[in-house]
PyMOL Python script that loads the backbone (N, CA, C, O; Angstrom):
from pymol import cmd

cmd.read_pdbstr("""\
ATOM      1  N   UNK A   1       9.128   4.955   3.116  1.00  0.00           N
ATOM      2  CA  UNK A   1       9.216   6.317   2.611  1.00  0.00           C
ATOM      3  C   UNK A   1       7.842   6.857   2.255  1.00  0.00           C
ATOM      4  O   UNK A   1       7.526   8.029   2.460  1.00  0.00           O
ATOM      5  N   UNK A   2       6.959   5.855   1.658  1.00  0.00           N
ATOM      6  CA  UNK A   2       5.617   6.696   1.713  1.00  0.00           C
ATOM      7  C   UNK A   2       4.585   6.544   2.887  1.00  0.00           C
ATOM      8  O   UNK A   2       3.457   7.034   2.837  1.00  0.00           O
ATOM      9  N   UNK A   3       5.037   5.873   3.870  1.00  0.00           N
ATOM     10  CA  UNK A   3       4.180   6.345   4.506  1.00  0.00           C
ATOM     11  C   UNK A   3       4.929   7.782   5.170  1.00  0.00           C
ATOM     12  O   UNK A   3       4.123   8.615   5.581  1.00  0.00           O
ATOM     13  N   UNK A   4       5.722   7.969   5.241  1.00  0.00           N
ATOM     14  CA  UNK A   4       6.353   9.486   6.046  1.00  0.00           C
ATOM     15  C   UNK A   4       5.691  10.430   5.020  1.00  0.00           C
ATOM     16  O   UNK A   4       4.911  11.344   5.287  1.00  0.00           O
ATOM     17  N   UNK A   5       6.133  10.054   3.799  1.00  0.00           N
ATOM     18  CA  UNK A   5       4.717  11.398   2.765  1.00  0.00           C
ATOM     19  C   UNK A   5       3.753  11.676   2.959  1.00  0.00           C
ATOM     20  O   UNK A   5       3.359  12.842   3.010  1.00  0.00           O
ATOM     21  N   UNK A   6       2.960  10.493   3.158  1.00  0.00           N
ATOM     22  CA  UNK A   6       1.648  10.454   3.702  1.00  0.00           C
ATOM     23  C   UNK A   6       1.019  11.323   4.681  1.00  0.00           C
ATOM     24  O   UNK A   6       0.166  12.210   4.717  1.00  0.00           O
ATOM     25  N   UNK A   7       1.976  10.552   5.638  1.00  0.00           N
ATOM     26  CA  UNK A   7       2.133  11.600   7.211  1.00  0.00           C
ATOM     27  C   UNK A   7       2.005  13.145   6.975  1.00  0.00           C
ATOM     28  O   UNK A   7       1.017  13.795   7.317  1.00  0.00           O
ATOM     29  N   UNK A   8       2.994  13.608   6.419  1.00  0.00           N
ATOM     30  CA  UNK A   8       3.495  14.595   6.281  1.00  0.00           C
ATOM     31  C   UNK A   8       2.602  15.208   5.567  1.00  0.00           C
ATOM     32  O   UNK A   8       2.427  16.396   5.837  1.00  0.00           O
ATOM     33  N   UNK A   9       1.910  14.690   4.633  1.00  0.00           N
ATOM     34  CA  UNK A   9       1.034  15.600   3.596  1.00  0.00           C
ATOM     35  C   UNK A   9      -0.287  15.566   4.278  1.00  0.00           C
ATOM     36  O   UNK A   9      -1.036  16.143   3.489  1.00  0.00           O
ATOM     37  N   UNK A  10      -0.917  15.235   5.224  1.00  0.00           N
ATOM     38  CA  UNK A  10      -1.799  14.814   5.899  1.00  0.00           C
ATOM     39  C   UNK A  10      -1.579  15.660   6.908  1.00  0.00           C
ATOM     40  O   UNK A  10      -2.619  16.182   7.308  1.00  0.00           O
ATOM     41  N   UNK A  11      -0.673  15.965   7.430  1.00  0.00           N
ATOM     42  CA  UNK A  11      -0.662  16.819   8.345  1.00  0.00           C
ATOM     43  C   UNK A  11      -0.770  18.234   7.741  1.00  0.00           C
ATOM     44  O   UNK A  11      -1.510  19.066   8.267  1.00  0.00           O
ATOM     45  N   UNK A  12       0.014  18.537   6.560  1.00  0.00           N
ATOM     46  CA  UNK A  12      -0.160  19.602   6.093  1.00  0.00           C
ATOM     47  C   UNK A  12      -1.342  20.359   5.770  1.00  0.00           C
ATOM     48  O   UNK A  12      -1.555  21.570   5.836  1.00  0.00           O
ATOM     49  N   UNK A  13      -2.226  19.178   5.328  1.00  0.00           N
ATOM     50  CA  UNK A  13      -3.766  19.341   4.576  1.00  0.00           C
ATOM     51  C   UNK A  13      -4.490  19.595   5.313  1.00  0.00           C
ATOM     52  O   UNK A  13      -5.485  20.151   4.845  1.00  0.00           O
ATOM     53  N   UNK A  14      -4.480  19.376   6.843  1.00  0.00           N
ATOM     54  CA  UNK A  14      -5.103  18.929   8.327  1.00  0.00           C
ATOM     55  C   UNK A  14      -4.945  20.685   8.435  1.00  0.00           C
ATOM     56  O   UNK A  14      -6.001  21.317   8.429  1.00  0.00           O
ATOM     57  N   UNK A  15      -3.596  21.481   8.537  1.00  0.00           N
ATOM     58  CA  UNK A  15      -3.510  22.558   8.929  1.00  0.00           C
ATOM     59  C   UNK A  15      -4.123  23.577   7.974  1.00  0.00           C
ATOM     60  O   UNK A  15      -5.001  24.364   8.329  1.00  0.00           O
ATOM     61  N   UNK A  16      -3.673  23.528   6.889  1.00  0.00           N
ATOM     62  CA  UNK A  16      -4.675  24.362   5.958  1.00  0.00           C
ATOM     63  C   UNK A  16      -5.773  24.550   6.366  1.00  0.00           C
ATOM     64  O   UNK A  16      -6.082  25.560   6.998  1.00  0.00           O
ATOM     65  N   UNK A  17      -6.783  23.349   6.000  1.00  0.00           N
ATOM     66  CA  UNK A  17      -8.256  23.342   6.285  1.00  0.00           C
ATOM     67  C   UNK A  17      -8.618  23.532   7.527  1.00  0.00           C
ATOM     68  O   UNK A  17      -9.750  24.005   7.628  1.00  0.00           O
ATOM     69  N   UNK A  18      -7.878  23.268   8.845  1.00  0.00           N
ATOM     70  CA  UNK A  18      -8.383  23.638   9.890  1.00  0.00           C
ATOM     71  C   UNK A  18      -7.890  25.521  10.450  1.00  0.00           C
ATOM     72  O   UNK A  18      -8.391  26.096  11.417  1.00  0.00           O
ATOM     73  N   UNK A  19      -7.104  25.955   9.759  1.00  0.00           N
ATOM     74  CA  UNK A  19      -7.012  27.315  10.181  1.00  0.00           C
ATOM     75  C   UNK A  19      -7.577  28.472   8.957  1.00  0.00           C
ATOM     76  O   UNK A  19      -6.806  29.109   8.239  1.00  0.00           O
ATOM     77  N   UNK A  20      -8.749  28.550   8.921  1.00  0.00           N
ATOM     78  CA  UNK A  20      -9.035  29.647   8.084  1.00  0.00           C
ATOM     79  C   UNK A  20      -8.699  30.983   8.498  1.00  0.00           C
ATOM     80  O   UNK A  20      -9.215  31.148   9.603  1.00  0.00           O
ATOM     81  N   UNK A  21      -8.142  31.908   8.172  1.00  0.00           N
ATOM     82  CA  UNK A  21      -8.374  33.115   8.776  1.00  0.00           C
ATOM     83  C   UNK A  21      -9.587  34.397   8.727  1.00  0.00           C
ATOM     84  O   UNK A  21      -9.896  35.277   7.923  1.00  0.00           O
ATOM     85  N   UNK A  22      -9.933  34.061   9.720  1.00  0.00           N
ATOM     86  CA  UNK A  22     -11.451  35.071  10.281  1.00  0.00           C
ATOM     87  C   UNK A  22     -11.118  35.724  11.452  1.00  0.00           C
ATOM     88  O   UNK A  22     -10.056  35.263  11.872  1.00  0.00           O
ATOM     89  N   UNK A  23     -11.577  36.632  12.196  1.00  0.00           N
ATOM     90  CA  UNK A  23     -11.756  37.740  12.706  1.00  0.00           C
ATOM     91  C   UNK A  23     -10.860  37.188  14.322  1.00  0.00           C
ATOM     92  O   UNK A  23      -9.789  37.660  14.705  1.00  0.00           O
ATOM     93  N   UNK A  24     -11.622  36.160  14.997  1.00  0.00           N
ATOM     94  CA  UNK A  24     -11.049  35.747  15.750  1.00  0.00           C
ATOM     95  C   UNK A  24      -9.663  35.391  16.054  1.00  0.00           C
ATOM     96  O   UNK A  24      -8.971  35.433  17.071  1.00  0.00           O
ATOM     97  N   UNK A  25      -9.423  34.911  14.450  1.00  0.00           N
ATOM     98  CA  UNK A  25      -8.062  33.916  14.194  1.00  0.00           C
ATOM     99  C   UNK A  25      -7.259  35.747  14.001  1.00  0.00           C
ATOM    100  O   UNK A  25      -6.840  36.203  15.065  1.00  0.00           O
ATOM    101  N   UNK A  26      -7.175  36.196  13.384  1.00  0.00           N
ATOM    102  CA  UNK A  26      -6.744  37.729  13.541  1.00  0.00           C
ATOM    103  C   UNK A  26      -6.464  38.273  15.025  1.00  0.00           C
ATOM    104  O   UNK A  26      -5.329  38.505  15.443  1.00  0.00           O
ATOM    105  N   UNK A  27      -7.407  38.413  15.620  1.00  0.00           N
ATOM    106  CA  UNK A  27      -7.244  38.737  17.197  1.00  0.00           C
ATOM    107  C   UNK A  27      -6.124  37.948  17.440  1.00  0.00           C
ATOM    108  O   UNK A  27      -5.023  38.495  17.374  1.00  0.00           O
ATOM    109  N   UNK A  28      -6.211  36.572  17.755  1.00  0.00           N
ATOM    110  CA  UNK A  28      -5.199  35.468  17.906  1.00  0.00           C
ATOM    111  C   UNK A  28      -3.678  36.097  17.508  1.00  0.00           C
ATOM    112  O   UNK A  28      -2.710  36.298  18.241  1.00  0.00           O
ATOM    113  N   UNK A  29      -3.835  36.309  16.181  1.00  0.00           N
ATOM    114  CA  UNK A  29      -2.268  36.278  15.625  1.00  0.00           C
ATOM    115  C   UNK A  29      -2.242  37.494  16.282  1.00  0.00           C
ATOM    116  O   UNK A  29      -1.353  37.384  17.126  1.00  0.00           O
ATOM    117  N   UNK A  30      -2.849  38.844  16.367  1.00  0.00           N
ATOM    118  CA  UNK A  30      -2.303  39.778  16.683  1.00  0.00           C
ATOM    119  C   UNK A  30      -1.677  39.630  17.869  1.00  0.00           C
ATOM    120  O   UNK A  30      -0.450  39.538  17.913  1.00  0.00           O
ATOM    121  N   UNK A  31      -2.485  39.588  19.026  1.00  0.00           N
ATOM    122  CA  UNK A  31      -2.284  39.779  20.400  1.00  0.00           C
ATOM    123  C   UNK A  31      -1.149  38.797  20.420  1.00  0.00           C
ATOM    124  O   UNK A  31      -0.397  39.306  21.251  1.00  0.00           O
ATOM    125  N   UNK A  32      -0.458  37.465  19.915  1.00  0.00           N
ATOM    126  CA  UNK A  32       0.191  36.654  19.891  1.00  0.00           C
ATOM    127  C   UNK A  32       1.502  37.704  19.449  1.00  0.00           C
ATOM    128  O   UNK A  32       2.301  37.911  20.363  1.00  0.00           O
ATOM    129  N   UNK A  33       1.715  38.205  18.473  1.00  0.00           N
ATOM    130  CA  UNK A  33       2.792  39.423  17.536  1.00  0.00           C
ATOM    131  C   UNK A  33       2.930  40.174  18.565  1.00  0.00           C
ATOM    132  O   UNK A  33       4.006  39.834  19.057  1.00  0.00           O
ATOM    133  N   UNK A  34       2.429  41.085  19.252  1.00  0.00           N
ATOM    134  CA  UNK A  34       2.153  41.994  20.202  1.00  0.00           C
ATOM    135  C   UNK A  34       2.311  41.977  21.697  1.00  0.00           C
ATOM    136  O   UNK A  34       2.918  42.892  22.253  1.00  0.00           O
ATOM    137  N   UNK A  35       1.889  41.162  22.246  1.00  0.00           N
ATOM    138  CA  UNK A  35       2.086  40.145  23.600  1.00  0.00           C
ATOM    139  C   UNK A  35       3.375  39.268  23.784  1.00  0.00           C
ATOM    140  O   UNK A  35       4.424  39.491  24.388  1.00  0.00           O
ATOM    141  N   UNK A  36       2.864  38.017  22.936  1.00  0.00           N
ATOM    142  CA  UNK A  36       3.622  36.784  23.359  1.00  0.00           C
ATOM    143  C   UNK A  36       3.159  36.033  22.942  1.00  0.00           C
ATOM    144  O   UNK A  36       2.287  36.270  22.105  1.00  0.00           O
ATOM    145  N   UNK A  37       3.477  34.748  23.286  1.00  0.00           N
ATOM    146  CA  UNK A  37       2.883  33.260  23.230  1.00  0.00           C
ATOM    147  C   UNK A  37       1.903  32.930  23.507  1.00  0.00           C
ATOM    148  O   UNK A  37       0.985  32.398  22.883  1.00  0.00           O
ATOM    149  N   UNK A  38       2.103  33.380  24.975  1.00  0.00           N
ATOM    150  CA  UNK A  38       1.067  33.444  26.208  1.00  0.00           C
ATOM    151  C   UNK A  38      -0.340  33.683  25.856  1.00  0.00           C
ATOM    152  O   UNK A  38      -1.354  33.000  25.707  1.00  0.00           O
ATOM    153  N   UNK A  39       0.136  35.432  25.751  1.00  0.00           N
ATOM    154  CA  UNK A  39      -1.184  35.923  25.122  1.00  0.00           C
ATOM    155  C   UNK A  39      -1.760  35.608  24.104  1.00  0.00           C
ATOM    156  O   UNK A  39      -2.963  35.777  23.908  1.00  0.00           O
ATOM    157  N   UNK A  40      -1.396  35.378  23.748  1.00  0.00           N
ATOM    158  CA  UNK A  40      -2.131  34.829  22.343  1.00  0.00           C
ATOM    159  C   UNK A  40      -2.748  33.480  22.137  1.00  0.00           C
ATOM    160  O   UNK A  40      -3.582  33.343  21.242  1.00  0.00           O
ATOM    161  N   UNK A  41      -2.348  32.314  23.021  1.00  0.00           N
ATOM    162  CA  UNK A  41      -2.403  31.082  23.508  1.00  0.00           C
ATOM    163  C   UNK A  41      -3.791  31.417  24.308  1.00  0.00           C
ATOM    164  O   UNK A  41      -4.748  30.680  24.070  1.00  0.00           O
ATOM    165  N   UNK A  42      -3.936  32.359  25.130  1.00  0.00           N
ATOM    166  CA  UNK A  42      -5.198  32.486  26.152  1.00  0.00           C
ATOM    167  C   UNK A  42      -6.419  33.080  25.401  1.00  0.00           C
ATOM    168  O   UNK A  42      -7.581  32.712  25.570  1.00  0.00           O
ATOM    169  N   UNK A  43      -5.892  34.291  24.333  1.00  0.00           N
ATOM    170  CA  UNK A  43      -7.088  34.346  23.327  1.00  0.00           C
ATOM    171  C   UNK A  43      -7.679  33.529  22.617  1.00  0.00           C
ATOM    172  O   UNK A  43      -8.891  33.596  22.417  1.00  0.00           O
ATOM    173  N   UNK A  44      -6.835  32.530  22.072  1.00  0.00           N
ATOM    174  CA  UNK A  44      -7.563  31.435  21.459  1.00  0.00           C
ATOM    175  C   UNK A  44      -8.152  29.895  22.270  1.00  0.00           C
ATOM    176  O   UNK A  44      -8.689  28.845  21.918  1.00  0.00           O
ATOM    177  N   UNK A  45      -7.662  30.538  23.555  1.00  0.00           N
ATOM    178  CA  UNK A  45      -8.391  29.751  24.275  1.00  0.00           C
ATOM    179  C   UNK A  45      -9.751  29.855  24.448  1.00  0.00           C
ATOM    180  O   UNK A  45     -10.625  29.014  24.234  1.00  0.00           O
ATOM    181  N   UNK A  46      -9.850  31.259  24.961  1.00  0.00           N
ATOM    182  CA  UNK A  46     -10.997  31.859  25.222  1.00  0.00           C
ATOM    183  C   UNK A  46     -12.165  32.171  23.987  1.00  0.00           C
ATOM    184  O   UNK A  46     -13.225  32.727  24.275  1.00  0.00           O
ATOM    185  N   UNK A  47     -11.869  31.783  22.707  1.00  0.00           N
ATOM    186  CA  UNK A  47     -12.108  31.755  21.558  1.00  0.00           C
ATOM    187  C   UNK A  47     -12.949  30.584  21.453  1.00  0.00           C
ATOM    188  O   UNK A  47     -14.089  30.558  20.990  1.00  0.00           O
ATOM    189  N   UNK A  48     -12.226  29.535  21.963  1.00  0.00           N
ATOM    190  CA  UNK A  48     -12.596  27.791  21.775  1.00  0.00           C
ATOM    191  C   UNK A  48     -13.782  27.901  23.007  1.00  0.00           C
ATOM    192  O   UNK A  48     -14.916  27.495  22.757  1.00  0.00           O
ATOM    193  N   UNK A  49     -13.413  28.548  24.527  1.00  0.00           N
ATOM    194  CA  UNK A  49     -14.698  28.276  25.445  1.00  0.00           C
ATOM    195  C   UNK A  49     -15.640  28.828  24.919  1.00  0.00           C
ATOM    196  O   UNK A  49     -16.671  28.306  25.345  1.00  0.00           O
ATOM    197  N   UNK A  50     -15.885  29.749  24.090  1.00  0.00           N
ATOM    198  CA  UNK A  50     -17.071  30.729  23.570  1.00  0.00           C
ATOM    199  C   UNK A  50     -17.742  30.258  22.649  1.00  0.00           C
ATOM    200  O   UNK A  50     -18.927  30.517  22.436  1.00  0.00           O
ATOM    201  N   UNK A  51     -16.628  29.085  21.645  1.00  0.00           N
ATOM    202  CA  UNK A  51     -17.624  28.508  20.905  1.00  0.00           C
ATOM    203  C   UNK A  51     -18.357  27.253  21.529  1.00  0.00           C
ATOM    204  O   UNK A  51     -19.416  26.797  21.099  1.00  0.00           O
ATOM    205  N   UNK A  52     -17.625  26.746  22.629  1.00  0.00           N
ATOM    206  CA  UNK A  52     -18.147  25.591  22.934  1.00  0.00           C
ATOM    207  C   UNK A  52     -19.452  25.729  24.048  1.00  0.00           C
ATOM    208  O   UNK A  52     -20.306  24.864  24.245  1.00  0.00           O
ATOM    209  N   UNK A  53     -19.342  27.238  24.800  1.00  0.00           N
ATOM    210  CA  UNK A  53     -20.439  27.269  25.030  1.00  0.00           C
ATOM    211  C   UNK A  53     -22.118  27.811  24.437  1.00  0.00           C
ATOM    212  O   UNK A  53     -23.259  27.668  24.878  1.00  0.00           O
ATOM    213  N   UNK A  54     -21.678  28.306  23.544  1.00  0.00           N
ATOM    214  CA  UNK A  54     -22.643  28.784  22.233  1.00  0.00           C
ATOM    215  C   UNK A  54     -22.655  27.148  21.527  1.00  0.00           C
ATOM    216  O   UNK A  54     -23.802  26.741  21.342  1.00  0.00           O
ATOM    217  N   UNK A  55     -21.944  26.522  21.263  1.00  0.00           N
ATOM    218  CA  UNK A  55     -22.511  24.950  20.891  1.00  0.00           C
ATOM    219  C   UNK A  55     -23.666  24.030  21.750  1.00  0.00           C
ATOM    220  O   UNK A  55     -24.532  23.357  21.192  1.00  0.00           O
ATOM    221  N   UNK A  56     -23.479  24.157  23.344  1.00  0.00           N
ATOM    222  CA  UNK A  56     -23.711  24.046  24.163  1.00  0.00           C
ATOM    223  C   UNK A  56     -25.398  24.058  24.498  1.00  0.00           C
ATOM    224  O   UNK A  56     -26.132  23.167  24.927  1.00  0.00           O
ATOM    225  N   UNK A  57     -25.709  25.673  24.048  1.00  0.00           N
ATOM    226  CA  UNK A  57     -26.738  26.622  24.260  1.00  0.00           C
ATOM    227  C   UNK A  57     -27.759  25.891  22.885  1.00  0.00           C
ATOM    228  O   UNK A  57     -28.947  25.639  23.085  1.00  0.00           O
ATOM    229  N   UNK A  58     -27.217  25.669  21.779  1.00  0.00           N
ATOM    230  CA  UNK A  58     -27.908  25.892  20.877  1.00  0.00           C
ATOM    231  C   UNK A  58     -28.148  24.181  20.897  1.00  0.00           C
ATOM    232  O   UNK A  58     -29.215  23.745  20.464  1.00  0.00           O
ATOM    233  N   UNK A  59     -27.038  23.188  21.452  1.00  0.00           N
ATOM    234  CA  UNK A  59     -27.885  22.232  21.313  1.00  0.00           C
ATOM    235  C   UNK A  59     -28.708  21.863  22.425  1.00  0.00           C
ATOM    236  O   UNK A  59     -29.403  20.863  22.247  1.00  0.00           O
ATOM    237  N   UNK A  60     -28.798  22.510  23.664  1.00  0.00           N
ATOM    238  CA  UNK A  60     -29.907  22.884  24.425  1.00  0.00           C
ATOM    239  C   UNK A  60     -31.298  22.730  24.269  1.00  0.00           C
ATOM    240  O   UNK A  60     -32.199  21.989  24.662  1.00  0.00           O
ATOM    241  N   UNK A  61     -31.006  24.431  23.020  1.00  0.00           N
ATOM    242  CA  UNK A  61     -31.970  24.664  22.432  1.00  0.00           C
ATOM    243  C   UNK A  61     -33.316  23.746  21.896  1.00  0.00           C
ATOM    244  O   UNK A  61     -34.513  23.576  22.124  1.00  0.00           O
ATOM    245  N   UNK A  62     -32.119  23.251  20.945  1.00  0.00           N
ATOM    246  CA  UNK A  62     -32.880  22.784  19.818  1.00  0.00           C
ATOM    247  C   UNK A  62     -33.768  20.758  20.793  1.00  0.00           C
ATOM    248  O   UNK A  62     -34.647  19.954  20.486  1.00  0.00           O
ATOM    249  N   UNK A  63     -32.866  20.910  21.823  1.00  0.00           N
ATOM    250  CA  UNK A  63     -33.695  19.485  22.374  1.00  0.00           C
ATOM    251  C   UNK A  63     -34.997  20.260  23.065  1.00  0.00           C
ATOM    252  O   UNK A  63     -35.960  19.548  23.350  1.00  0.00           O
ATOM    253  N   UNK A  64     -35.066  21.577  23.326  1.00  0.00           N
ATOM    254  CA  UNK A  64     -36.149  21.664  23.859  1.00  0.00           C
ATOM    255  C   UNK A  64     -37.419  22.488  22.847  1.00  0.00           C
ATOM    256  O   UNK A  64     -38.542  22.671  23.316  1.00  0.00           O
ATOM    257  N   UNK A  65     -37.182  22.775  21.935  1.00  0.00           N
ATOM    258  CA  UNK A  65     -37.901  22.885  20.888  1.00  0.00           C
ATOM    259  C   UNK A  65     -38.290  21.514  20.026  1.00  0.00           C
ATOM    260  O   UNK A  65     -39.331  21.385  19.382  1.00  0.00           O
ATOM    261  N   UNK A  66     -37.312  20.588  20.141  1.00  0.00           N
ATOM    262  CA  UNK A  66     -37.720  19.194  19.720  1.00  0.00           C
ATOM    263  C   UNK A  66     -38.826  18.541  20.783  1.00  0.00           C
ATOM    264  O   UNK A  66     -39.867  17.986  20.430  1.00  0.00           O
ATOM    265  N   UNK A  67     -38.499  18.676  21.799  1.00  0.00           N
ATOM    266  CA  UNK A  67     -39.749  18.204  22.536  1.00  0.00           C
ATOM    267  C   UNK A  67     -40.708  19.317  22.882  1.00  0.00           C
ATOM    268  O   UNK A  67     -41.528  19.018  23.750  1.00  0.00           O
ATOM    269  N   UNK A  68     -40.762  20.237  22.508  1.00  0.00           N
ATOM    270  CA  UNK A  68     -42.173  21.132  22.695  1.00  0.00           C
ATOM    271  C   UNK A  68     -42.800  20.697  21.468  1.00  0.00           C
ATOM    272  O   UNK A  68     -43.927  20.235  21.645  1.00  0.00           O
ATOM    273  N   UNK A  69     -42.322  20.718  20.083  1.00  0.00           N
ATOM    274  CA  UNK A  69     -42.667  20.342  19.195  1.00  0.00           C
ATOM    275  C   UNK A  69     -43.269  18.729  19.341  1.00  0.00           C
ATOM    276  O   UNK A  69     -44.301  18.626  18.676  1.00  0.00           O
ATOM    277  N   UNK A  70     -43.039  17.939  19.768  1.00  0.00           N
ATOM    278  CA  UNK A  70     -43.289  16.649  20.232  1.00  0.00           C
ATOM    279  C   UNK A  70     -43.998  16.532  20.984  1.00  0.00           C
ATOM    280  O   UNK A  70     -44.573  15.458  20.806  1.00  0.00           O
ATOM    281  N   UNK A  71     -44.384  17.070  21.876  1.00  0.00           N
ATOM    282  CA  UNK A  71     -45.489  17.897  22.899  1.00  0.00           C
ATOM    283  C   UNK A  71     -46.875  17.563  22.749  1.00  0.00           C
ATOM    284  O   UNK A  71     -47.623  16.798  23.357  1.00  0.00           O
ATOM    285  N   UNK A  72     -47.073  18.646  21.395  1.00  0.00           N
ATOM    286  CA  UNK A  72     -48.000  18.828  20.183  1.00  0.00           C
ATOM    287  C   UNK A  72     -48.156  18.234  19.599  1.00  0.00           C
ATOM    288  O   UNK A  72     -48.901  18.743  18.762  1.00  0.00           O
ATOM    289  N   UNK A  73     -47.947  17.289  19.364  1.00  0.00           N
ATOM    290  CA  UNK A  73     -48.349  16.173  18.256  1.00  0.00           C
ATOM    291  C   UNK A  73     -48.943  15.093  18.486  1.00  0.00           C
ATOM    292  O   UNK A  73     -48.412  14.367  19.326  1.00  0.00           O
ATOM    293  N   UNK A  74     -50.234  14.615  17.829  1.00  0.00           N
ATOM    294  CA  UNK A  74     -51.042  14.034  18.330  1.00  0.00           C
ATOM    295  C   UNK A  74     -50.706  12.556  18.275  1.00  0.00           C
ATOM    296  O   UNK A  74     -51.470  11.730  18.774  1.00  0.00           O
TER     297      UNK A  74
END
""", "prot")
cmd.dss("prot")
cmd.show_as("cartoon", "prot")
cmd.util.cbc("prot")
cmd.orient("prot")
């Protein structure tokens, strides 16, 4: 019995903290209310590729500013 609490409260805690609502997550619910499933399923898809390619970019970035910086150094 406690581990099903466990479970259960763990999952709960998991959803809280992972869905804040911000601007995106708004778009999401709307077009989801408004649309469908569907739609709303593909906005937050397209939500997740945008961050992952802006994750992408910036850790790019930062390896090539790490080695320009590294470059320079005597």
């Amino acid at each position: 019995m406690d581990y099903i609490f466990l479970i259960v409260s763990g999952i709960v805690i998991g959803l809280i903290v992972a869905v804040p609502i911000g601007p995106v997550n708004l778009i999401c619910i709307r077009r989801t209310l408004a649309f469908g499933p569907i739609n709303g399923f593909v906005s937050g898809l397209g939500a997740a590729v945008g961050d992952t390619v802006f994750a992408i970019v910036t850790g790019f970035g930062l390896t090539v500013i790490a080695q320009l910086i590294e470059g320079y150094s005597p």
